[in-house]
matplotlib code that plots the C-alpha trace (Angstrom):
import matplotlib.pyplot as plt

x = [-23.8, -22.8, -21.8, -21.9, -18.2, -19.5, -21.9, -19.3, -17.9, -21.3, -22.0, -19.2, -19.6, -23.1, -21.6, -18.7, -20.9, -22.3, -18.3, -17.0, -19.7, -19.2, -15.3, -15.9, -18.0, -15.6, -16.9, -13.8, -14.2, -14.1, -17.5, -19.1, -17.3, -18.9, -22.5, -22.5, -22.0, -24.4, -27.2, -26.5, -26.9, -30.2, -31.4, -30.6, -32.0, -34.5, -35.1, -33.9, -36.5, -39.5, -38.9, -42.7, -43.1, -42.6, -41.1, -37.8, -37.2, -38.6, -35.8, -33.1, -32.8, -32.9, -30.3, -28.3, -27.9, -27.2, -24.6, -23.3, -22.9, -21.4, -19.0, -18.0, -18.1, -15.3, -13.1, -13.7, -13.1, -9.7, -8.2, -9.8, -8.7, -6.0, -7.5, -6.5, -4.6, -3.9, -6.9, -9.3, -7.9, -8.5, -11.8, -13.1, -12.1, -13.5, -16.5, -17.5, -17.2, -19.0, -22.1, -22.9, -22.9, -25.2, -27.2, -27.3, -27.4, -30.6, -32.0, -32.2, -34.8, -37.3, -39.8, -40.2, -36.7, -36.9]
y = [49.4, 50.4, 48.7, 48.6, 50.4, 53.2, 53.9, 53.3, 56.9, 58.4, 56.5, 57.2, 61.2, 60.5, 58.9, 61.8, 64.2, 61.4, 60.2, 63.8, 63.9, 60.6, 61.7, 64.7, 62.8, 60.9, 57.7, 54.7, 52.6, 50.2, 51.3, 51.1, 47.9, 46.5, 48.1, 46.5, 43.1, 44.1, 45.3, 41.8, 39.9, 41.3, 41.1, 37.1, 36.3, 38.2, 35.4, 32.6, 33.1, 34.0, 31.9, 31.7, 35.9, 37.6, 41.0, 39.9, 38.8, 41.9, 44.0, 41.7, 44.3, 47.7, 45.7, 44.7, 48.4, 49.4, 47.3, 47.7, 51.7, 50.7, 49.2, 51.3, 54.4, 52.2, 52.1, 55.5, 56.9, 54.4, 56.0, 59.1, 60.7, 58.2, 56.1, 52.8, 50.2, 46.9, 45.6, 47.1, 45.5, 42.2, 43.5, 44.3, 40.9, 39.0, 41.4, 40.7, 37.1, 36.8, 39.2, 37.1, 34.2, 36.1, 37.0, 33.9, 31.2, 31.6, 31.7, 27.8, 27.8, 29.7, 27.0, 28.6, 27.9, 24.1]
z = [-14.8, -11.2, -8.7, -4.8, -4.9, -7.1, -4.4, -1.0, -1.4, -1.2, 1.7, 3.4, 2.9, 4.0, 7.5, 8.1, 10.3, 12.0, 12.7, 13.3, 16.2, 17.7, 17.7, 19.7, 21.9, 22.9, 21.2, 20.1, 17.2, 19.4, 21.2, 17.7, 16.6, 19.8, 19.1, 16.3, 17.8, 20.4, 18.0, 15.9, 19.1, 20.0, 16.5, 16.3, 20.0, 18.5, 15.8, 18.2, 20.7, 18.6, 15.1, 14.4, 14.1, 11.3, 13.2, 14.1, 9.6, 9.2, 11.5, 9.6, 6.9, 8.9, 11.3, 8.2, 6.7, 10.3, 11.2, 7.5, 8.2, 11.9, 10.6, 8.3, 11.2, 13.0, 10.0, 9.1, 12.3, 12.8, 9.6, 9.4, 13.1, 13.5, 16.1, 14.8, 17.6, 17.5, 19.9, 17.4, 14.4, 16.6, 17.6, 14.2, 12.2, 15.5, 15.6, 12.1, 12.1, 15.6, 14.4, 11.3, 13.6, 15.5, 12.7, 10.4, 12.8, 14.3, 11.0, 10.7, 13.4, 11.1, 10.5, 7.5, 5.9, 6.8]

ax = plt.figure().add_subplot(projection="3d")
ax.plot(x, y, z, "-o")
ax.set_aspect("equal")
plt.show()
C-alpha cells in the first residue's frame, strides 16, 4: 500500500521549476516561509470573522495543499541552491508552529464544531 512518502519525491519534482523560477527571481526561502504564514493568517481571520459561512471551510483544504507545497519550496530551495542560514531555520520551525495556530484555532468558533 503506499504511503504519503512514496508520493513526496513526485511532488517535489513537480515543485522544482516552480523553485528554479522563484530562485532566479530573486525570491528567499524566507519570502515563502513568510507567505506561507501570511496565506495561513488570512485563511484563519478568514474563519474568525465569518464562522457562520461555509466559504472560508471550504478554502481550508486548497490553503492546506498550498501551504503544504510552500513549505516544502522553502526547504527545497534552502538545500537545493544552498540558501539555508540560521534566521531561516528559526523562521521555518516558528513559521510552522505559528500558521497552524493560525489555521486551527479559529476553528473552535465554527458553531458548527461545538
Amino acid at each position: 500500500m503506499p504511503s504519503v512518502y512514496d508520493l513526496k519525491p513526485r511532488f517535489q519534482a513537480l515543485l522544482r521549476p516552480l523553485i528554479a523560477g522563484l530562485v532566479g527571481a530573486g525570491i528567499t526561502p524566507n519570502m515563502v516561509t513568510i507567505a506561507a504564514l501570511v496565506l495561513s493568517a488570512v485563511a484563519g481571520a478568514g474563519i474568525a470573522v465569518w464562522p457562520e459561512s461555509r466559504w472560508p471551510l471550504l478554502a481550508l483544504p486548497v490553503v492546506l495543499l498550498v501551504r503544504m507545497a510552500l513549505n516544502a519550496i522553502d526547504g527545497m530551495m534552502a538545500r537545493e541552491h544552498d540558501m539555508a542560514t540560521p534566521l531561516g531555520a528559526i523562521l521555518n520551525e516558528a513559521g510552522d508552529v505559528v500558521s497552524d495556530a493560525c489555521l486551527y484555532l479559529p476553528l473552535a468558533l465554527v458553531t458548527a464544531f461545538r
